[in-house]
Backbone bond lengths (Angstrom), bond angles and torsions (degrees), N, CA, C in turn:
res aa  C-N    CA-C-N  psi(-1)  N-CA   C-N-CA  omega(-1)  CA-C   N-CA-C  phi
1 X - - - 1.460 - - 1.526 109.71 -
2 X 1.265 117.66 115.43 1.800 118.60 161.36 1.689 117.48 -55.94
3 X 1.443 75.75 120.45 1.662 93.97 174.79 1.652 112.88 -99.72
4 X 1.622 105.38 103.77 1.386 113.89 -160.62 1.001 94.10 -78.22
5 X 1.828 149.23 -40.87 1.296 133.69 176.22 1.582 118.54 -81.47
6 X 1.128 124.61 3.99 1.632 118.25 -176.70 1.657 78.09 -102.99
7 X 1.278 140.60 -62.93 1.017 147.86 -178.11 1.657 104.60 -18.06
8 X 1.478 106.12 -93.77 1.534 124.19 146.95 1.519 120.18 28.60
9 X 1.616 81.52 -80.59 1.749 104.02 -156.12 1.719 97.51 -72.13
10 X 1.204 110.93 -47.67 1.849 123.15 -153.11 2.179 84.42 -74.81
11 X 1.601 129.80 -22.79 0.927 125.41 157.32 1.658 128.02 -42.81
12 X 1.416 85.08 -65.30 1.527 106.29 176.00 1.480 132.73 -39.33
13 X 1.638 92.48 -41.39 1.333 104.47 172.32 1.289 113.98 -105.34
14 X 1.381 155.07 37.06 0.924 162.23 33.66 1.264 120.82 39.40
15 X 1.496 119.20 -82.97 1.529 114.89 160.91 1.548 124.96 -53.72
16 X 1.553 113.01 -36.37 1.722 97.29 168.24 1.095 135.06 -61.26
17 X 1.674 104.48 -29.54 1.878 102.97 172.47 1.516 101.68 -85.97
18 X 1.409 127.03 -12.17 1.703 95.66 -179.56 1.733 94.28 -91.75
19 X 0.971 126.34 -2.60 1.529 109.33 168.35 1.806 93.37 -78.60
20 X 1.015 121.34 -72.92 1.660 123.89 -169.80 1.622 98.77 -30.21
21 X 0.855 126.80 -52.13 1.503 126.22 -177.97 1.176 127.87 -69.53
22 X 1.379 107.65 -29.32 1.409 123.09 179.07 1.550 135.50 -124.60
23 X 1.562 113.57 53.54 1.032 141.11 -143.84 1.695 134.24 120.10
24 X 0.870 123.36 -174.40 1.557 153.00 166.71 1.155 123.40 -27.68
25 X 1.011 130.70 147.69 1.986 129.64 145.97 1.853 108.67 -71.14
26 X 1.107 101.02 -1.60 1.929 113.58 179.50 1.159 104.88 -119.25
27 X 1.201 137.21 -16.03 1.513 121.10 -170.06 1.240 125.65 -73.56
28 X 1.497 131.26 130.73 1.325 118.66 -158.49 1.588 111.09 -109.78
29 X 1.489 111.58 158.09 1.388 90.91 158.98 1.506 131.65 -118.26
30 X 1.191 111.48 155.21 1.631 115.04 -157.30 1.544 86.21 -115.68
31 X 1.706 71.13 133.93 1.674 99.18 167.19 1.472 116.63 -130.49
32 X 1.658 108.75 148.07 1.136 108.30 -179.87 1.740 104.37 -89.11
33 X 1.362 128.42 134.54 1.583 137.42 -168.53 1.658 99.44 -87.99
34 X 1.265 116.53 103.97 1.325 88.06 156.11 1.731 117.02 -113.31
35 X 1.533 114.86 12.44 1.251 112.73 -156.14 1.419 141.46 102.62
36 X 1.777 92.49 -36.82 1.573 93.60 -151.00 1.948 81.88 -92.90
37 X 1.498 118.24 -158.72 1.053 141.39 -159.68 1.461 114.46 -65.28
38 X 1.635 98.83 -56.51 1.195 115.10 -161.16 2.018 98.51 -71.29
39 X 1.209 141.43 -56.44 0.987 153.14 -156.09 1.556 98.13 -85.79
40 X 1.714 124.13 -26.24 1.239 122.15 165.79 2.050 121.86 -68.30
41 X 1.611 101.18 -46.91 1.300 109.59 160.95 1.334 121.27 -61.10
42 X 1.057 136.63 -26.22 1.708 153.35 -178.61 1.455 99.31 -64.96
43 X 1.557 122.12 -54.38 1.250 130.87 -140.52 1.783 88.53 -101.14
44 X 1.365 134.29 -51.88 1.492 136.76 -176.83 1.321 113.53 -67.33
45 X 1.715 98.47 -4.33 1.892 98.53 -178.36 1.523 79.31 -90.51
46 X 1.638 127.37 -92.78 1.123 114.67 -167.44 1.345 144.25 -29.26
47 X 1.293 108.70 3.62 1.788 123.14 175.10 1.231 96.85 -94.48
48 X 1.463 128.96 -56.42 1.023 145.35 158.70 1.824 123.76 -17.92
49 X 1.576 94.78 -57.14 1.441 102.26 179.66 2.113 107.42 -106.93
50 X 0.946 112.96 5.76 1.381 115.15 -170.92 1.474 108.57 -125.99
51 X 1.102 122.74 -55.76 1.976 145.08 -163.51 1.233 94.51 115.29
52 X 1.569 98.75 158.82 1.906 100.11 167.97 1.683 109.38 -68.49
53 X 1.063 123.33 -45.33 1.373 104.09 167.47 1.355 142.50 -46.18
54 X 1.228 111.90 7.21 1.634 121.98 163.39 1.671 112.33 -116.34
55 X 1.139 95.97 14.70 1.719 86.78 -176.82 1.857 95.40 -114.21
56 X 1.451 116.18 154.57 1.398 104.65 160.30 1.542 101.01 -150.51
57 X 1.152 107.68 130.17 1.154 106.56 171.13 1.451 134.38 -89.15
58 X 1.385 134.02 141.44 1.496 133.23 175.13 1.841 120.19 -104.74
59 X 0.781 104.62 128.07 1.770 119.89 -154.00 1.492 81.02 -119.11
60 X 1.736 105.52 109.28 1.314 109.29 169.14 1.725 130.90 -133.71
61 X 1.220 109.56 60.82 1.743 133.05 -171.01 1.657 97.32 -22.07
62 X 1.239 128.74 -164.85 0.880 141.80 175.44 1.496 112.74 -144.49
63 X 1.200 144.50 48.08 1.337 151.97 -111.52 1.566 121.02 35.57
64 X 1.801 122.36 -127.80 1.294 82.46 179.39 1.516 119.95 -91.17
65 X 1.267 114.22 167.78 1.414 105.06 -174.87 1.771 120.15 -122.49
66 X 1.289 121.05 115.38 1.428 103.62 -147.33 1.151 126.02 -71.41
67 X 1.921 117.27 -0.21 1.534 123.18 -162.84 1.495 84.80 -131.44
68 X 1.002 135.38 59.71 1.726 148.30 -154.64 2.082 76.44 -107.64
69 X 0.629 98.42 -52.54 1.606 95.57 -166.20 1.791 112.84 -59.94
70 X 1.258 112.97 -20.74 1.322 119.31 -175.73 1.248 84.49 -55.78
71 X 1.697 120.01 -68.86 1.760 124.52 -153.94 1.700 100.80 -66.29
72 X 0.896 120.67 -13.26 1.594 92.54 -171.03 1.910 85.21 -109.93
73 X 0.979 152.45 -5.64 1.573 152.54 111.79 1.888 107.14 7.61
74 X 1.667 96.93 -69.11 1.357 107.32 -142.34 1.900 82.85 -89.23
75 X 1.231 139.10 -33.28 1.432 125.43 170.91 1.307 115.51 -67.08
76 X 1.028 108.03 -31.60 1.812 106.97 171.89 1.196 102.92 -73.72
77 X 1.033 141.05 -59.91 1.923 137.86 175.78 1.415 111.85 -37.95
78 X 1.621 115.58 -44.57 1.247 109.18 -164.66 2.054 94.24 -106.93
79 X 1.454 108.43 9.86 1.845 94.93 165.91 1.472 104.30 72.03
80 X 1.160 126.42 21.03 1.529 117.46 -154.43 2.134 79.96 -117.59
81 X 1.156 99.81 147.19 1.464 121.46 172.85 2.062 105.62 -98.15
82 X 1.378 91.71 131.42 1.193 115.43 -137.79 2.071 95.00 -121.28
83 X 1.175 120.11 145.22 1.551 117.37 157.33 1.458 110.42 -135.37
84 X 1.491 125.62 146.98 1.399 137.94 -178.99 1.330 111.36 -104.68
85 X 1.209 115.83 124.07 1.582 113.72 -173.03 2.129 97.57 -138.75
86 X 1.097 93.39 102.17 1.749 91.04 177.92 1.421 120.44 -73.56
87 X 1.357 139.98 126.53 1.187 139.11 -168.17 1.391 111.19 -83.12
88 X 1.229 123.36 -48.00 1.193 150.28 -172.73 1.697 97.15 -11.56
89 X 1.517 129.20 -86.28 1.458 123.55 177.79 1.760 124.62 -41.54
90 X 1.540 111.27 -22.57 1.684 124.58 165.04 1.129 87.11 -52.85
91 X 1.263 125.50 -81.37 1.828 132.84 -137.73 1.395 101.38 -65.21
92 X 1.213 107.61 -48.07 1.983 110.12 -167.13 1.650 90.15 -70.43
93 X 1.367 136.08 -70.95 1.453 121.26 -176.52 1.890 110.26 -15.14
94 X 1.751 87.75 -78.27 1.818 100.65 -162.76 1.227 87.00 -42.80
95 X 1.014 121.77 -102.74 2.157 124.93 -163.82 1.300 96.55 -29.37
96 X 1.289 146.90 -47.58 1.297 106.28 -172.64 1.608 129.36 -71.80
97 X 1.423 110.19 -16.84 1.432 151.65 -162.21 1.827 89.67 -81.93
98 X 1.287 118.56 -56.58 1.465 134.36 179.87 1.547 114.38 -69.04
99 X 1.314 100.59 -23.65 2.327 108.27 175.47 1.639 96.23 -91.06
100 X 1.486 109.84 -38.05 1.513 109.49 -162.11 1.613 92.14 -61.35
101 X 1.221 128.23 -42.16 1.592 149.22 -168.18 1.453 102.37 -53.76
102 X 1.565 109.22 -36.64 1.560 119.34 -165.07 1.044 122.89 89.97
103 X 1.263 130.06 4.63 1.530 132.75 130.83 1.311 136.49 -19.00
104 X 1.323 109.14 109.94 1.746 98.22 177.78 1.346 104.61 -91.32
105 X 1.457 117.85 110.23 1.631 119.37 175.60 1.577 114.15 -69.25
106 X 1.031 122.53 127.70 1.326 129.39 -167.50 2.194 100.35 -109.56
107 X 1.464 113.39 -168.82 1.321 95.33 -169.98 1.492 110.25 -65.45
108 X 1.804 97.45 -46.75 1.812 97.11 -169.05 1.571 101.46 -52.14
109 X 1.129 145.57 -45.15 1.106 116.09 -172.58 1.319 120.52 -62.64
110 X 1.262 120.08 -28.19 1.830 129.24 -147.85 1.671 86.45 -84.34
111 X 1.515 112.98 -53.60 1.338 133.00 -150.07 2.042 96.21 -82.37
112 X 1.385 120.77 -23.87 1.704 112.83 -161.97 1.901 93.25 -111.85
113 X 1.396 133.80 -28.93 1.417 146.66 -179.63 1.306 97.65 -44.36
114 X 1.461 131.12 -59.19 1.496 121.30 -152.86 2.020 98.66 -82.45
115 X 1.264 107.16 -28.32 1.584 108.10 170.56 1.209 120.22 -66.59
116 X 1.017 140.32 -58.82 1.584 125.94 125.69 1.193 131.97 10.96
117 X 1.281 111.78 -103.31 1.364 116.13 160.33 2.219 118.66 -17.99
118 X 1.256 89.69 -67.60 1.772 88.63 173.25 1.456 104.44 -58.27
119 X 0.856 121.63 -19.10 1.723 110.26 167.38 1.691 139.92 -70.30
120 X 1.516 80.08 -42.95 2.016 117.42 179.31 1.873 71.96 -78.48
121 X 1.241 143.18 -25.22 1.708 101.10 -168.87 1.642 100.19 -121.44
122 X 1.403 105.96 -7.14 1.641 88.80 146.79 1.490 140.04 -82.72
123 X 1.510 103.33 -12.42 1.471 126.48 152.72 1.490 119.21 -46.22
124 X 1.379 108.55 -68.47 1.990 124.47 174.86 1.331 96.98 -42.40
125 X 1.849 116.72 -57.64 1.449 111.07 -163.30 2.116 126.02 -54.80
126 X 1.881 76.74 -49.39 1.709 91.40 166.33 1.343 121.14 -63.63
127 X 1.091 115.14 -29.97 1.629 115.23 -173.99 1.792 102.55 -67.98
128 X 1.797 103.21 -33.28 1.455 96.78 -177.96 1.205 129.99 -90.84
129 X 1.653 115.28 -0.89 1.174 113.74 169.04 1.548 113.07 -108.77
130 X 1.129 108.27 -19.67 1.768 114.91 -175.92 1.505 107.64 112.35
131 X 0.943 104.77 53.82 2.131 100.59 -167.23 1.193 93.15 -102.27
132 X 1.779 101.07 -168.46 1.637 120.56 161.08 1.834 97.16 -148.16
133 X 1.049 75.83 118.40 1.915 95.25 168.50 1.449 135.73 -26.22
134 X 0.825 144.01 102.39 1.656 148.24 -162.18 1.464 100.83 -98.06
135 X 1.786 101.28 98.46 1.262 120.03 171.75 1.518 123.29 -59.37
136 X 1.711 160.58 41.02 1.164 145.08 -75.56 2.001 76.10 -127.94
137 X 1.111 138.68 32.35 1.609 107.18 176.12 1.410 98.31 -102.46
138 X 1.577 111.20 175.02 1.215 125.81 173.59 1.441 119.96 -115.50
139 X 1.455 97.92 163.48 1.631 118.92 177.85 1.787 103.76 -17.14
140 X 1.686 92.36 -66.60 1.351 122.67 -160.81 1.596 115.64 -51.63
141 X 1.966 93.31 -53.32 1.720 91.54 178.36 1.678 103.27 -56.99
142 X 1.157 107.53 -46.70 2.094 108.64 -162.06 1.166 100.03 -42.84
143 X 1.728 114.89 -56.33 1.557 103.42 178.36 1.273 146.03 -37.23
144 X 1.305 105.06 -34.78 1.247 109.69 165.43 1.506 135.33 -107.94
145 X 1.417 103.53 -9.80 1.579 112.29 174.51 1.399 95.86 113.03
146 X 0.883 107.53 -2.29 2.092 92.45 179.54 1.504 109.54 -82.54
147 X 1.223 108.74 71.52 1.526 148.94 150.03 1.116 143.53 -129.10
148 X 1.323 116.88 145.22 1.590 111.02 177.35 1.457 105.56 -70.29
149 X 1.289 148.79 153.28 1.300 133.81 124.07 1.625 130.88 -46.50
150 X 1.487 135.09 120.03 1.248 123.34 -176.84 1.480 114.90 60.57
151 X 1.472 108.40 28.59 1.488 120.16 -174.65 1.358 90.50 -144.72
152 X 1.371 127.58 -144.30 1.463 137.15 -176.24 1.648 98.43 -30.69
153 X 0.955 110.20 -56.12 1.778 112.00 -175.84 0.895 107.48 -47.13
154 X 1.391 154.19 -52.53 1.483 145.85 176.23 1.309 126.20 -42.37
155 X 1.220 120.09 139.69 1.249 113.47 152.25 1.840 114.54 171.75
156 X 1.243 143.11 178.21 0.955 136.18 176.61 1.429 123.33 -80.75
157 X 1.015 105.73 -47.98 1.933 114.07 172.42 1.396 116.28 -109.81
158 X 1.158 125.06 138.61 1.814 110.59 179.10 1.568 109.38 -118.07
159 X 1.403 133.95 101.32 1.751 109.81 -169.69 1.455 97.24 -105.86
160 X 1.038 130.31 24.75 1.667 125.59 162.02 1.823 117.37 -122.20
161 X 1.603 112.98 12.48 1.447 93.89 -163.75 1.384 114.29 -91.55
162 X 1.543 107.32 -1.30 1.476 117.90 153.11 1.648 150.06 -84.02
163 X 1.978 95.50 19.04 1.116 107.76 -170.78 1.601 101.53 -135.01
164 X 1.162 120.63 179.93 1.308 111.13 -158.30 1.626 86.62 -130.69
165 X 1.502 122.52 173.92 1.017 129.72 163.21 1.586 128.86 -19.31
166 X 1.529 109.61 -71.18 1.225 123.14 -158.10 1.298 98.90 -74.52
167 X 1.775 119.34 -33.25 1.411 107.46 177.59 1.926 134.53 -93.49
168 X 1.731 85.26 -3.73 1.356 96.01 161.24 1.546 122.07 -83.04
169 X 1.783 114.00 4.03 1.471 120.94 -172.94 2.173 84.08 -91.28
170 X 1.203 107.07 -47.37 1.490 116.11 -156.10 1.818 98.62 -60.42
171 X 1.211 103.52 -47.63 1.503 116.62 161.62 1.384 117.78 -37.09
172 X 1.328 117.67 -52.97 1.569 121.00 175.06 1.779 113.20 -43.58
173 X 2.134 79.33 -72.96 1.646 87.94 172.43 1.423 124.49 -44.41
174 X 1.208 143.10 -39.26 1.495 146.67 -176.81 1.812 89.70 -56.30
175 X 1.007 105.19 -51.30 1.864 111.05 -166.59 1.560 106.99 -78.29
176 X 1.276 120.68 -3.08 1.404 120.66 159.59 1.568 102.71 80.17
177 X 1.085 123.21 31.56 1.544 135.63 -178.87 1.535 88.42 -81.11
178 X 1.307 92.26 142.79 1.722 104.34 177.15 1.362 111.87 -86.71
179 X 1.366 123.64 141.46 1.237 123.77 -168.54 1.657 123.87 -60.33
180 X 1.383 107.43 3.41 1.432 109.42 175.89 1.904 120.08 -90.69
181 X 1.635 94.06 -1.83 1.468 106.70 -176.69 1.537 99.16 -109.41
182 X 1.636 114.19 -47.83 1.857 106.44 -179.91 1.391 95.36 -62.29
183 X 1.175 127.01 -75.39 1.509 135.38 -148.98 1.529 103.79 -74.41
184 X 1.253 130.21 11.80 1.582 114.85 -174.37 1.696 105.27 -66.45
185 X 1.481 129.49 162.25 1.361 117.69 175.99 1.656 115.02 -86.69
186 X 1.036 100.86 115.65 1.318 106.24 173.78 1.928 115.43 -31.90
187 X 1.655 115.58 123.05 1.424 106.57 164.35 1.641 109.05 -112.42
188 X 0.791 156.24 -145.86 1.407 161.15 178.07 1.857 101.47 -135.71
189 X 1.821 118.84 -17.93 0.997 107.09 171.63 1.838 128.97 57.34
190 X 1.649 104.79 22.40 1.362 130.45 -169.35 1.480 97.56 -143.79
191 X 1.321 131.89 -66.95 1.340 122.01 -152.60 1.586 101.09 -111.19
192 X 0.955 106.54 -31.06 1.818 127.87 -167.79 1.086 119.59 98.80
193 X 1.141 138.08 27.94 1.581 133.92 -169.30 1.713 82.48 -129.50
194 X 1.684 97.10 157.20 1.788 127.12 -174.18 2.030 86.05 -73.38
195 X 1.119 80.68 160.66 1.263 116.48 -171.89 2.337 89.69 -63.71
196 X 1.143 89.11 -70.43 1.057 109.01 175.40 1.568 122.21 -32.19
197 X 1.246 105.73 -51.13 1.573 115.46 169.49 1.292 126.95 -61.43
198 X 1.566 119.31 -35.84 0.979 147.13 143.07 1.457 127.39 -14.81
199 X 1.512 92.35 -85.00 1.566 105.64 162.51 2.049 114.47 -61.99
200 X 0.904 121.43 -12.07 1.579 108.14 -161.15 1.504 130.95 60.27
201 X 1.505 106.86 9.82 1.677 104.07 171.63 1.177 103.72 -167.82
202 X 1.316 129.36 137.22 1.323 144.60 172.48 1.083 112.30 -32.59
203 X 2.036 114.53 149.78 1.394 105.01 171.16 1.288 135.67 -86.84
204 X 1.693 108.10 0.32 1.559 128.07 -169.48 1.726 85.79 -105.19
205 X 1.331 132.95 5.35 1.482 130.15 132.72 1.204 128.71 -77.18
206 X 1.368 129.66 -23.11 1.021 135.79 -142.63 1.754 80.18 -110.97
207 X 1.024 111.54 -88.43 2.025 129.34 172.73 1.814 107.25 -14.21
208 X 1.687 110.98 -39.33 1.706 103.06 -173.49 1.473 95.08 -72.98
209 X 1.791 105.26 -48.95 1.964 101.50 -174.31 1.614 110.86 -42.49
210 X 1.577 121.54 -49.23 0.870 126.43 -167.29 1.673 115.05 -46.40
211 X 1.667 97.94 -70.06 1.467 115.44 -175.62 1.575 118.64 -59.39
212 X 1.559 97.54 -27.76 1.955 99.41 -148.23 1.714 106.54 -131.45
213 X 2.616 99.98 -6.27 1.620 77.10 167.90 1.488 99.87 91.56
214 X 1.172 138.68 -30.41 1.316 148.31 -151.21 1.500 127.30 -111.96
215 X 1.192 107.77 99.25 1.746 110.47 -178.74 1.451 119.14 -151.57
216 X 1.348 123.72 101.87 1.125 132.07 -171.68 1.714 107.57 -45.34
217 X 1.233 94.08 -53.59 1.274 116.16 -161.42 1.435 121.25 -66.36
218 X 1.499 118.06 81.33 1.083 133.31 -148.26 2.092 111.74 -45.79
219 X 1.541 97.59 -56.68 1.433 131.75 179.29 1.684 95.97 -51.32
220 X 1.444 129.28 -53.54 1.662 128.85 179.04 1.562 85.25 -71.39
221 X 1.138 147.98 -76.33 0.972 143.25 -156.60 1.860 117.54 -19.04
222 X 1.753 84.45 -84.15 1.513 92.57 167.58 1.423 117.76 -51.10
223 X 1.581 127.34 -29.35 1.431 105.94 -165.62 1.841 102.60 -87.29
224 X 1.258 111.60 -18.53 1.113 112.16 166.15 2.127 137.23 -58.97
225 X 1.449 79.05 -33.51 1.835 88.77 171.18 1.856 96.75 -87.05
226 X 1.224 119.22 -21.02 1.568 101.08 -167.39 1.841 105.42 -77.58
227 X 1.428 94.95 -43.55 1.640 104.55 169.05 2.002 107.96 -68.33
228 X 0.838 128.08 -4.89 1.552 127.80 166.99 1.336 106.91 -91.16
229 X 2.044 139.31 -42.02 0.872 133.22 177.19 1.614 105.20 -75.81
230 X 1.169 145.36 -40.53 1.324 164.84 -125.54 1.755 66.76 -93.78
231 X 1.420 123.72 -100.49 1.257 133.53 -138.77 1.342 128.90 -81.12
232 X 1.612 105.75 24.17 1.476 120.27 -150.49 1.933 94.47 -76.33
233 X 1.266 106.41 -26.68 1.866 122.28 -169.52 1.308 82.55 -66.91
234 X 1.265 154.14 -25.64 1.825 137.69 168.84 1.274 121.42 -66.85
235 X 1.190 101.57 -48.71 1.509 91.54 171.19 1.904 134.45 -104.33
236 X 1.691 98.78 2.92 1.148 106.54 -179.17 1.843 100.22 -68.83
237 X 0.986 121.68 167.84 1.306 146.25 129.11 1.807 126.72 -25.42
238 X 1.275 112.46 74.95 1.953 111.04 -175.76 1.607 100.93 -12.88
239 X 1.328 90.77 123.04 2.064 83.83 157.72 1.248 117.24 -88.85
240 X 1.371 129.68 144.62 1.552 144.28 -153.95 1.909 95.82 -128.03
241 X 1.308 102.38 129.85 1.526 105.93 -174.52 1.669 99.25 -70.26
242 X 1.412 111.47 141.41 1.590 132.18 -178.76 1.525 87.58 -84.85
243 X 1.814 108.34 128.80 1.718 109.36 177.93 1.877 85.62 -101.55
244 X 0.821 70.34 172.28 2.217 92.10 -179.94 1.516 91.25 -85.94
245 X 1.542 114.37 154.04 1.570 110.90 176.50 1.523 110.83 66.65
């Protein structure tokens, strides 16, 4: 049985010694806001383990963005001081800069560029205040690749990449997050379709295979190990050529 508050706590402190170790009595950590669960639990742990005055969050739409209000919701809830930086003119430059080139942009580029980008400007942000990066994916996305590479995947500290969906929702609840930040539906915020649709099978399908091995569902089954072998180069470790001698 997951223990969402022993879980929790042994998190919490976790992030205080890798800040103590890795930086400042000031160093903050920056998070990118998007609203949804994962970046909401990310951000109420580090208040949690830091004060809100070391956390800041970056709220980065993509022109307009229609659930823009969730993220500035969840910094006001959690008291945390917040900056808005719209990507939208980044992304259209590069791609257009990349067609002008003669590039035919296909989805991964169109669809993985702006994740990126929110990365390169939570980078600028940390670099200008003195932070360390708040890696916000889960167990669940890595498994299958529903990540950017050097996009969402990045980051300096990760305190959810050992939990999966369902238990990064229970995590929320322990932290008293209102159910409009754990439970919001996941979008990908690129194409418009749920996270879920995306993948072709639920994540409370996806989370039992994970933990328990277990999937009726023969068709998720297989597509689930092919997207686990497929995307393993994201989260492995770069391979570095072996010299002789």
């Amino acid at each position: 049985m997951f223990d969402a508050k022993k879980v929790k706590n042994e998190i919490v402190t976790w992030i205080a010694e890798y800040f103590h170790n890795n930086g400042s009595s000031e160093t903050k950590a920056v998070i990118g806001i998007s609203g949804g669960k994962d970046s909401s639990v990310v951000a109420a742990l580090c208040v949690s383990a830091l004060g809100k005055d070391r956390v800041l969050g970056v709220i980065m739409p993509q022109g307009d963005q229609n659930d823009i209000d969730v993220s500035y919701d969840l910094c006001k809830t959690l008291d945390i001081a917040w900056v808005e930086i719209n990507i939208e003119e980044p992304v259209r430059s590069l791609l257009g800069a990349a067609a002008g080139a003669g590039l035919k942009l296909n989805n991964v580029a169109v669809f993985n560029t702006p994740a990126r980008i929110r990365m390169a400007v939570l980078y600028a942000v940390s670099g200008s205040v003195g932070g360390r990066v708040a890696n916000t994916s889960n167990l669940s996305e890595d498994w299958v690749g529903y990540a950017t590479k050097y996009g969402d995947s990045a980051g300096d500290f990760s305190p959810l990449s050992n939990l999966t969906v369902t238990e990064v929702k229970a995590i929320g609840r322990e932290l008293f997050l209102s159910p409009k930040f754990v439970d919001k539906t996941p979008v990908d915020g690129l194409c418009g379709k749920t996270d879920e649709d995306n993948l072709g099978f639920s994540y409370a399908v996806l989370d039992r295979y994970i933990r328990d091995g277990i999937c009726e569902d023969e068709k998720a089954r297989a597509k689930i190990n092919r997207l686990h072998e497929m995307n393993l180069h994201k989260t492995n470790p770069m391979p570095k050529a072996v010299l002789p001698g």
